[in-house]
PDB file of N, CA, C and O in Angstrom:
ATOM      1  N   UNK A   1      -0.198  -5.356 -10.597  1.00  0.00           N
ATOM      2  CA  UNK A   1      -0.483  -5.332  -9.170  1.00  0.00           C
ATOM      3  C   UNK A   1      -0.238  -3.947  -8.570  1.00  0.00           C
ATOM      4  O   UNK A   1      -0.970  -3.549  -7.664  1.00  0.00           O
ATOM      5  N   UNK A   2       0.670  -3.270  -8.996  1.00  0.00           N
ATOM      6  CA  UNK A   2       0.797  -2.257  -8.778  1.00  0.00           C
ATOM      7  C   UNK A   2       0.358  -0.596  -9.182  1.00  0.00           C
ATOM      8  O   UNK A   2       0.786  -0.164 -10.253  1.00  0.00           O
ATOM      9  N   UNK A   3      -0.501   0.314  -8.305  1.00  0.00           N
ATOM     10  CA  UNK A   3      -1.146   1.352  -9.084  1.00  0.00           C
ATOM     11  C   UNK A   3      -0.766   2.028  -9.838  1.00  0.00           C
ATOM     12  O   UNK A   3      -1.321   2.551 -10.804  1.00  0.00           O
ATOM     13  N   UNK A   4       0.867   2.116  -9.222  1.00  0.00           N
ATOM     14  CA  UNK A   4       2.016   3.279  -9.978  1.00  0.00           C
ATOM     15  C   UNK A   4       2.023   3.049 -11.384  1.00  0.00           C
ATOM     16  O   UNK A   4       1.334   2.179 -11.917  1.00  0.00           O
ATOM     17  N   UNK A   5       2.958   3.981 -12.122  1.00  0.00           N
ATOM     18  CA  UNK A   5       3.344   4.143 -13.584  1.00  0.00           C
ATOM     19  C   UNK A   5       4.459   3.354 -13.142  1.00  0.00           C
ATOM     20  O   UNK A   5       5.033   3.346 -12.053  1.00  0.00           O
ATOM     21  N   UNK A   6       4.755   2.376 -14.695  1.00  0.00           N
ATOM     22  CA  UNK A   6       5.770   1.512 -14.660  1.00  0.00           C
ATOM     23  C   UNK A   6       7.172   1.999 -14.056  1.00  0.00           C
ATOM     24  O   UNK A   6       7.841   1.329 -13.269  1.00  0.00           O
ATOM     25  N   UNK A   7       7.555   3.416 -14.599  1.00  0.00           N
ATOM     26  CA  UNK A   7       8.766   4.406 -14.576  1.00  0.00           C
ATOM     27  C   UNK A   7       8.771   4.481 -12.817  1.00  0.00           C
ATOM     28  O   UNK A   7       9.875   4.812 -12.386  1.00  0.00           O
ATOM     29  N   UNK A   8       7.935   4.279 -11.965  1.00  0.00           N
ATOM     30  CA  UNK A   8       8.338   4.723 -10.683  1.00  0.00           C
ATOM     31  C   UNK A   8       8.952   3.681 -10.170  1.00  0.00           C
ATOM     32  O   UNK A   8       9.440   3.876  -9.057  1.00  0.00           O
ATOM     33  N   UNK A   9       9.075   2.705 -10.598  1.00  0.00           N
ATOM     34  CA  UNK A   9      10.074   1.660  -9.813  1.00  0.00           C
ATOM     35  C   UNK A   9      11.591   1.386  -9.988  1.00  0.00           C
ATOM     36  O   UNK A   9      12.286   0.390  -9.789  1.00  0.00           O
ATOM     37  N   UNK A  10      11.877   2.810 -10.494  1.00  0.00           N
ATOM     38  CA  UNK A  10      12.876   3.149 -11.240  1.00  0.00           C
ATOM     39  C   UNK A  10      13.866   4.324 -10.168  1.00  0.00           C
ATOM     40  O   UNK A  10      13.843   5.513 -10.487  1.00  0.00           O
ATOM     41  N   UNK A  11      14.520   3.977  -9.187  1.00  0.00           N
ATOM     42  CA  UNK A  11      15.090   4.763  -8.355  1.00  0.00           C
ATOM     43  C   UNK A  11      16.308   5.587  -8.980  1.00  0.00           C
ATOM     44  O   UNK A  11      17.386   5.131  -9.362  1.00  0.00           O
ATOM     45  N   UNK A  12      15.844   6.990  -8.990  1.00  0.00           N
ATOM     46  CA  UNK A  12      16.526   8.422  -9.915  1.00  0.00           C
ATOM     47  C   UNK A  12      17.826   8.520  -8.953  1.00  0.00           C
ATOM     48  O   UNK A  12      18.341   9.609  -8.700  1.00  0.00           O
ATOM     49  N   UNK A  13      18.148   7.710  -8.612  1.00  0.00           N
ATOM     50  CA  UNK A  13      19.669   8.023  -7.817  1.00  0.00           C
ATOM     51  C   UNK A  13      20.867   8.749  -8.308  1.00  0.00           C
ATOM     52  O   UNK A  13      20.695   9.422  -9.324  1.00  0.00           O
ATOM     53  N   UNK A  14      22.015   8.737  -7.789  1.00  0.00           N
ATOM     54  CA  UNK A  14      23.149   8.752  -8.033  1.00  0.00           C
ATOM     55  C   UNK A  14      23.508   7.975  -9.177  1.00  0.00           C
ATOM     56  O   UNK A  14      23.712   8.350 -10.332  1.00  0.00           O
ATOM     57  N   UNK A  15      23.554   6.803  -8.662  1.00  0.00           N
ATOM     58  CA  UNK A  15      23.725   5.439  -9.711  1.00  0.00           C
ATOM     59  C   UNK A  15      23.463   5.913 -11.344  1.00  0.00           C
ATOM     60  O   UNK A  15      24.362   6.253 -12.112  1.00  0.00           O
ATOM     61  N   UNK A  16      22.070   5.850 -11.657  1.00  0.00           N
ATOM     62  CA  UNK A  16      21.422   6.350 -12.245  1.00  0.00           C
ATOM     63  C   UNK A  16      21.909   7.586 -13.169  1.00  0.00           C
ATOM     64  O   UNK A  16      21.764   7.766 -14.378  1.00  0.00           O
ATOM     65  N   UNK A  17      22.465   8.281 -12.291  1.00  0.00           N
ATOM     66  CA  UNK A  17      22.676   9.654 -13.063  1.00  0.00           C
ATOM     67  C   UNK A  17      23.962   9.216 -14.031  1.00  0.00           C
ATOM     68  O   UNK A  17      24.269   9.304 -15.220  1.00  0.00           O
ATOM     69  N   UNK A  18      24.425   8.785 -13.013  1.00  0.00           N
ATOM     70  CA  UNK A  18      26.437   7.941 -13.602  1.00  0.00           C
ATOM     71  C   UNK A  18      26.093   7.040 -14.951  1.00  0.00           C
ATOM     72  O   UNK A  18      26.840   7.216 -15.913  1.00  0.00           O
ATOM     73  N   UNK A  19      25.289   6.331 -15.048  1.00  0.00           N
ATOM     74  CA  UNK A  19      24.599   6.051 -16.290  1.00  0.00           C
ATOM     75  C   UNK A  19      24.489   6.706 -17.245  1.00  0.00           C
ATOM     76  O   UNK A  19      24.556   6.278 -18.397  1.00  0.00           O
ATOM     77  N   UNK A  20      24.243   8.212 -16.809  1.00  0.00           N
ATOM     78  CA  UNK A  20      23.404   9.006 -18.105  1.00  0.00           C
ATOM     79  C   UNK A  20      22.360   8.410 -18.862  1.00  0.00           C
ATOM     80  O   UNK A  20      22.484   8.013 -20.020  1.00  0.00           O
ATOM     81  N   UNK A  21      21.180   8.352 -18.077  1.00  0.00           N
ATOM     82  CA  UNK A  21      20.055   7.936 -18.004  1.00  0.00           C
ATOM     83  C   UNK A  21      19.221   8.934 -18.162  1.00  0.00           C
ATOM     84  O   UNK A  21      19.583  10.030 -17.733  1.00  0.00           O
ATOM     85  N   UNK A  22      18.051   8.827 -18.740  1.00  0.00           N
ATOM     86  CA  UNK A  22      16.769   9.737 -18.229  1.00  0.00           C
ATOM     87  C   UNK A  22      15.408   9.214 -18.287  1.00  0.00           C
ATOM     88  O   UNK A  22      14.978   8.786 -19.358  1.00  0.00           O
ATOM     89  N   UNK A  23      14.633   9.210 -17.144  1.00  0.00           N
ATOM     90  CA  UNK A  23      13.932   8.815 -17.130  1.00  0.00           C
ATOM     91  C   UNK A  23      12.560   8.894 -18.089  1.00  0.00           C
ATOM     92  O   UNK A  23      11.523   8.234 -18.018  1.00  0.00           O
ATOM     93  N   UNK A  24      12.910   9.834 -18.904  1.00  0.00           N
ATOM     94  CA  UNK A  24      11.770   9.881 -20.026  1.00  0.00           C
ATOM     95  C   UNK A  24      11.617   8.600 -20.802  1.00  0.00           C
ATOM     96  O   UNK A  24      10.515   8.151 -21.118  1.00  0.00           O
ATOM     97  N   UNK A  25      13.065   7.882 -21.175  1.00  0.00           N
ATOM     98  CA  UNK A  25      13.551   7.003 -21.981  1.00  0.00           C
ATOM     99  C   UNK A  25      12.789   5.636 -21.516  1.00  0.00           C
ATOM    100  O   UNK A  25      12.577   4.687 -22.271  1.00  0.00           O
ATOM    101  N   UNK A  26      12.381   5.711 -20.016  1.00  0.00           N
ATOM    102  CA  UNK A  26      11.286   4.606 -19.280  1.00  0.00           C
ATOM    103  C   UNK A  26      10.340   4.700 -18.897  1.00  0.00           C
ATOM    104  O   UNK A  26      10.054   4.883 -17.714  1.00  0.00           O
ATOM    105  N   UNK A  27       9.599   4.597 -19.818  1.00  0.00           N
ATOM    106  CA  UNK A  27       7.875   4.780 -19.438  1.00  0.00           C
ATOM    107  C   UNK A  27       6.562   3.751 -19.950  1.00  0.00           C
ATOM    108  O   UNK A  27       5.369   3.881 -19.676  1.00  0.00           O
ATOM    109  N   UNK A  28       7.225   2.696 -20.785  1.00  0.00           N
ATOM    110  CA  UNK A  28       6.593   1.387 -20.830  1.00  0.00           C
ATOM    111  C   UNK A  28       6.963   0.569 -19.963  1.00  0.00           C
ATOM    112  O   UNK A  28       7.910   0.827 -19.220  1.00  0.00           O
ATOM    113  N   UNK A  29       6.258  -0.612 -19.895  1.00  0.00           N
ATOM    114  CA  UNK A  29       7.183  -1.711 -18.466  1.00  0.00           C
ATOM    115  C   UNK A  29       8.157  -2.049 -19.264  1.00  0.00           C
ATOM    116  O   UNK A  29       9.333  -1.982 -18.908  1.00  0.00           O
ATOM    117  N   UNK A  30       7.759  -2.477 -20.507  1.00  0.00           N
ATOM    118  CA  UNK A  30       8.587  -4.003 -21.456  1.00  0.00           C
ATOM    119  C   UNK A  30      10.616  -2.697 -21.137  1.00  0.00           C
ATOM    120  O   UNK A  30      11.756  -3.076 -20.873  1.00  0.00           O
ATOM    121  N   UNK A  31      10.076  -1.360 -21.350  1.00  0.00           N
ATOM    122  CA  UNK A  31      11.586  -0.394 -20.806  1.00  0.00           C
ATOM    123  C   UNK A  31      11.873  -0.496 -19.761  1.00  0.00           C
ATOM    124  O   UNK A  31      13.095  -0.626 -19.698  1.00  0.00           O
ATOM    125  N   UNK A  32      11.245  -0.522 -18.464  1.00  0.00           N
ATOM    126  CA  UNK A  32      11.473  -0.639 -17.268  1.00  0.00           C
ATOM    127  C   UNK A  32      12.183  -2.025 -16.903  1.00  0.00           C
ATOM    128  O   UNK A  32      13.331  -2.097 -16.464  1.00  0.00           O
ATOM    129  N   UNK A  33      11.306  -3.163 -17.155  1.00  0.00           N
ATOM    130  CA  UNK A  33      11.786  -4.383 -17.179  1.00  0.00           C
ATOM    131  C   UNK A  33      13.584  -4.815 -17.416  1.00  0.00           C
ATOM    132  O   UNK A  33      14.437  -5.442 -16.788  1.00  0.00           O
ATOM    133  N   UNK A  34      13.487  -3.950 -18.878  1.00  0.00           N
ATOM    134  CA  UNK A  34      14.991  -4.185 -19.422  1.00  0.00           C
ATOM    135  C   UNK A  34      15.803  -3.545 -18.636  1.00  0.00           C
ATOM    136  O   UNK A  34      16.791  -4.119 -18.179  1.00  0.00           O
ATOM    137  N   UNK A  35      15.540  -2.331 -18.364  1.00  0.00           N
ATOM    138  CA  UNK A  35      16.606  -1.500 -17.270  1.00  0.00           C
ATOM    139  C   UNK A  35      17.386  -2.133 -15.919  1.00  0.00           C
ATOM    140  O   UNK A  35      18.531  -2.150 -15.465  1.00  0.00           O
ATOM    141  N   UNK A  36      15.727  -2.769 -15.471  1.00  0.00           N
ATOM    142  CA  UNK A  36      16.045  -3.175 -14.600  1.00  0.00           C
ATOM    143  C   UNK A  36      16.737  -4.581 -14.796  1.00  0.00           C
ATOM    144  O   UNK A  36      17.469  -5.028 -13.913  1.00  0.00           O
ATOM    145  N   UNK A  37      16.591  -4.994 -15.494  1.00  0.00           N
ATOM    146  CA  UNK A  37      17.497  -6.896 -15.671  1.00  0.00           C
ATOM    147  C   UNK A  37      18.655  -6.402 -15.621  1.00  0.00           C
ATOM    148  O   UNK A  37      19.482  -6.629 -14.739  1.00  0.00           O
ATOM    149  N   UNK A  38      18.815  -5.574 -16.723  1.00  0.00           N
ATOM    150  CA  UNK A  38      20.718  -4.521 -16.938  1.00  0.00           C
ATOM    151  C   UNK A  38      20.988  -4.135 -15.434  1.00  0.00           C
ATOM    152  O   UNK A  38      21.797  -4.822 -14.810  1.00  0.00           O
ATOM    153  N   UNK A  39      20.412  -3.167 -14.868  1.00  0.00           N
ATOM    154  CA  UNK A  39      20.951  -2.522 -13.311  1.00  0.00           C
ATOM    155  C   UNK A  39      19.558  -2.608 -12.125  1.00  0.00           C
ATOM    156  O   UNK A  39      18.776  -1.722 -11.779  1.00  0.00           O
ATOM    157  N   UNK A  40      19.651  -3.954 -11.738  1.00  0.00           N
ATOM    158  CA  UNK A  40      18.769  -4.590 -10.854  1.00  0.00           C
ATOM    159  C   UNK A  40      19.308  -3.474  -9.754  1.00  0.00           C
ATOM    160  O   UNK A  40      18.314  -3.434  -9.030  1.00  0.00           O
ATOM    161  N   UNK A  41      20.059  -2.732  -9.286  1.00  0.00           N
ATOM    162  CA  UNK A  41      20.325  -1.415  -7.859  1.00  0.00           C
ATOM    163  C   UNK A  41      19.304  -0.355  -8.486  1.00  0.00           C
ATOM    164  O   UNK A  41      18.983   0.700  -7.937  1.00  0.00           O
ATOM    165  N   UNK A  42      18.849  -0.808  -9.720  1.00  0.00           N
ATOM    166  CA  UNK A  42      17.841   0.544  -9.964  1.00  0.00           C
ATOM    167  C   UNK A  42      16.099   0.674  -9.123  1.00  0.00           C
ATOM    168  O   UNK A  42      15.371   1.651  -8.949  1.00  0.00           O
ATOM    169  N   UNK A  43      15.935  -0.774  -8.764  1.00  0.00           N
ATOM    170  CA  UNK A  43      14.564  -0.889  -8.576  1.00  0.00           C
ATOM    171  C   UNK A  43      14.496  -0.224  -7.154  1.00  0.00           C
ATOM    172  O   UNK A  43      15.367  -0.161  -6.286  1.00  0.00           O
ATOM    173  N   UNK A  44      13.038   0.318  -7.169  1.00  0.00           N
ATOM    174  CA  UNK A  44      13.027   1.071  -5.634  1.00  0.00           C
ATOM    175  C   UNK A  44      12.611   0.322  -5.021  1.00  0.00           C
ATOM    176  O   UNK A  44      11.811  -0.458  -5.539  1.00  0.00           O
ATOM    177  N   UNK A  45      12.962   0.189  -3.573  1.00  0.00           N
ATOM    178  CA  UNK A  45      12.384  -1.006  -2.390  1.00  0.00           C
ATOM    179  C   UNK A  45      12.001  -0.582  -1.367  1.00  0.00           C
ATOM    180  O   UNK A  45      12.360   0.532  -0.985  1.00  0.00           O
ATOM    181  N   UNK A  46      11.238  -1.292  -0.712  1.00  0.00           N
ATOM    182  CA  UNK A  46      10.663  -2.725  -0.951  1.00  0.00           C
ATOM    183  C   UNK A  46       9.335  -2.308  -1.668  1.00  0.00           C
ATOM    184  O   UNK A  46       8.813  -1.194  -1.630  1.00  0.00           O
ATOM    185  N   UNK A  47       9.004  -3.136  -2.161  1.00  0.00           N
ATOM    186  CA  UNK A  47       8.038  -3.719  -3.268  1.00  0.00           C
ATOM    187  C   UNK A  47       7.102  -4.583  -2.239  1.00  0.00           C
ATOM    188  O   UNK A  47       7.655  -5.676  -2.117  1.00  0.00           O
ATOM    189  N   UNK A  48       6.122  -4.546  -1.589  1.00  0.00           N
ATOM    190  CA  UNK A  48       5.230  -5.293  -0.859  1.00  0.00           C
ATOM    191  C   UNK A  48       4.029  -5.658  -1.028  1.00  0.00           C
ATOM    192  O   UNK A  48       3.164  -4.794  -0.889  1.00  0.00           O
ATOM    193  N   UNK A  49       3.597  -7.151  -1.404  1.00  0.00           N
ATOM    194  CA  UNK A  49       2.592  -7.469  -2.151  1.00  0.00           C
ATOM    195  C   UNK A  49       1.993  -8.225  -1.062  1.00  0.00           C
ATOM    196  O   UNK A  49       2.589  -9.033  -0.350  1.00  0.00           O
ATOM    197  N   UNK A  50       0.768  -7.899  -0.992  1.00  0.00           N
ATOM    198  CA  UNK A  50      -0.334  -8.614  -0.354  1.00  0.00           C
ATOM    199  C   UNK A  50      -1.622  -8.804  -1.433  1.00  0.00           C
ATOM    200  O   UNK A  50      -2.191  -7.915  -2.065  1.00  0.00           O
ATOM    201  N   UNK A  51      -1.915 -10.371  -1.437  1.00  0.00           N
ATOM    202  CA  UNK A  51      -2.942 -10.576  -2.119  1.00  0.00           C
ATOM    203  C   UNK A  51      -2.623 -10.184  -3.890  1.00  0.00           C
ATOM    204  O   UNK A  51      -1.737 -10.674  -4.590  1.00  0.00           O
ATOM    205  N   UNK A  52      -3.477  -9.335  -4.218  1.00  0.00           N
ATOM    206  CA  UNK A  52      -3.799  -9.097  -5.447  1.00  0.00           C
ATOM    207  C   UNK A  52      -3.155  -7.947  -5.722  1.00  0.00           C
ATOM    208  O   UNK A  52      -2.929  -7.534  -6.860  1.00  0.00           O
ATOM    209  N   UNK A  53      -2.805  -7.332  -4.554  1.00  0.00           N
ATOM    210  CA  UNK A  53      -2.097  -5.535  -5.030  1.00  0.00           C
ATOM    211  C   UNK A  53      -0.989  -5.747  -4.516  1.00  0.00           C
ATOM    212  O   UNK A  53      -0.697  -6.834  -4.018  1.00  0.00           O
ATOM    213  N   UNK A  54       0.007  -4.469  -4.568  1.00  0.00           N
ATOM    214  CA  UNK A  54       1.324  -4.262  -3.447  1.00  0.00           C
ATOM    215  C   UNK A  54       1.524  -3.173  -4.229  1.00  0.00           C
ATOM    216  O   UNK A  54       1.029  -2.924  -5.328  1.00  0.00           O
ATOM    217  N   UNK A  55       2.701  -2.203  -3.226  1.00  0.00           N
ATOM    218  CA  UNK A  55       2.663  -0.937  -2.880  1.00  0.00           C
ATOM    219  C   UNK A  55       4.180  -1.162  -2.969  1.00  0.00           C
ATOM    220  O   UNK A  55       4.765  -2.194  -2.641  1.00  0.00           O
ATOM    221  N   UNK A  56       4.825   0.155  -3.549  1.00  0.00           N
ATOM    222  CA  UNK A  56       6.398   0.490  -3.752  1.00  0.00           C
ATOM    223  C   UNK A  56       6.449   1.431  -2.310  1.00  0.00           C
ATOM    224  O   UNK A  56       6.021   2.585  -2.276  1.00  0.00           O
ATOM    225  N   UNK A  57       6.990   0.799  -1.251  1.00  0.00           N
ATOM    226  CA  UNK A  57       7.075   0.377   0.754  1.00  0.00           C
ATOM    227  C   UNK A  57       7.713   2.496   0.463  1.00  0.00           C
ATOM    228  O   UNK A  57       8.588   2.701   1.305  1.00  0.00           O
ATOM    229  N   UNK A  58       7.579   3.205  -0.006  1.00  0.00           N
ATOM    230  CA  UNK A  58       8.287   4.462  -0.045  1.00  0.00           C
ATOM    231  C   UNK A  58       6.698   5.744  -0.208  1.00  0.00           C
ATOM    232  O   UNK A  58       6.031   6.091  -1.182  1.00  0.00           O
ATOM    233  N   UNK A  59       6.642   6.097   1.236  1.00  0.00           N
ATOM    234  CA  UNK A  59       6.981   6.170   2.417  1.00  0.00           C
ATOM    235  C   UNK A  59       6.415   4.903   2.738  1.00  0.00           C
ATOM    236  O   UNK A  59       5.616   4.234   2.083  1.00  0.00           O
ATOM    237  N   UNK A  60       7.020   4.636   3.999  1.00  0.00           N
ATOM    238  CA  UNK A  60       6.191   3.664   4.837  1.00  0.00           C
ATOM    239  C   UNK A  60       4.664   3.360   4.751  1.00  0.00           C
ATOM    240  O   UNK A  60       3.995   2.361   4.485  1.00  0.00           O
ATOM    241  N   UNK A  61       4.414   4.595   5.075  1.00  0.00           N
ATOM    242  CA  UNK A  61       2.931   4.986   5.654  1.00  0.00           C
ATOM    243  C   UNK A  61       2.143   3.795   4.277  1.00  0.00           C
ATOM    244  O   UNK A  61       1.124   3.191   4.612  1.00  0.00           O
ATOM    245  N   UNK A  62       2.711   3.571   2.817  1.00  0.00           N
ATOM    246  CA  UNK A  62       1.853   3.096   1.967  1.00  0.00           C
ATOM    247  C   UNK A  62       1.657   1.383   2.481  1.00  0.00           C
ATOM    248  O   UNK A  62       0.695   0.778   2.007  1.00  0.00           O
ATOM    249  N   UNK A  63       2.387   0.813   3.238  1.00  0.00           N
ATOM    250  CA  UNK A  63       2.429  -0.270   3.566  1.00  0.00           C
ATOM    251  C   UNK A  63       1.065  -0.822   4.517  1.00  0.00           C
ATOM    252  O   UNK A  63       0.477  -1.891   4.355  1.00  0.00           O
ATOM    253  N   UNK A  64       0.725   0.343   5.651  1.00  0.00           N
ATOM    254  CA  UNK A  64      -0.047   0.153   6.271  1.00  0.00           C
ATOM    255  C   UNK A  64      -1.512   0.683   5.709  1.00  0.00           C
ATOM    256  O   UNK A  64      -2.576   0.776   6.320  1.00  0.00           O
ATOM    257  N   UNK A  65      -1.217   0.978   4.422  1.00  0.00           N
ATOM    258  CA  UNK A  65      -2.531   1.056   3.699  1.00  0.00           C
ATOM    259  C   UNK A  65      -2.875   0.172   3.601  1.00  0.00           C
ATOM    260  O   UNK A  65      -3.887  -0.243   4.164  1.00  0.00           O
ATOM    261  N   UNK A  66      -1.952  -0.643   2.624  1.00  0.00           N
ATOM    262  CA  UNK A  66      -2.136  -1.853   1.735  1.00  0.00           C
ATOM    263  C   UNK A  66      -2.565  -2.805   2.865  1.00  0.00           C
ATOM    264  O   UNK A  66      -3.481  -3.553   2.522  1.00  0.00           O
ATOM    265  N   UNK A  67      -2.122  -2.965   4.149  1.00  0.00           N
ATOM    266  CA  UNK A  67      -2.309  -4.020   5.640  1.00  0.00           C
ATOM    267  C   UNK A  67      -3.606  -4.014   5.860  1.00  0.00           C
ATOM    268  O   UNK A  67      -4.074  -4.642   6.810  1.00  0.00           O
TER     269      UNK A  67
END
């Protein structure tokens, strides 16, 4: 549903860094997926689905595309 690469729903925070993480290491979903089940504070939000698509809500402005 979403246009992005799996890896962008993957918020490069602080958090993240304290991990010792890198985001190279996530770039399939089935990687993303797992990351995220392990540290669900990783996913970026909001996630807003209308219909058949939705848009990772960062900036705003993508929300009122998708509207």
């Amino acid at each position: 549903m979403l246009p992005n690469e799996p890896a962008e729903l993957i918020r490069e925070d602080n958090h993240f860094k304290q991990l010792g993480l890198s985001i190279g290491d996530y770039q399939s979903a089935d990687q993303v997926i797992e990351l995220l089940l392990e540290h669900p504070k990783l996913m970026q939000r909001p996630v807003v689905v209308r219909g058949d698509q939705a848009v990772i809500a960062r900036p705003s402005e993508l929300v009122e595309e998708l509207l």
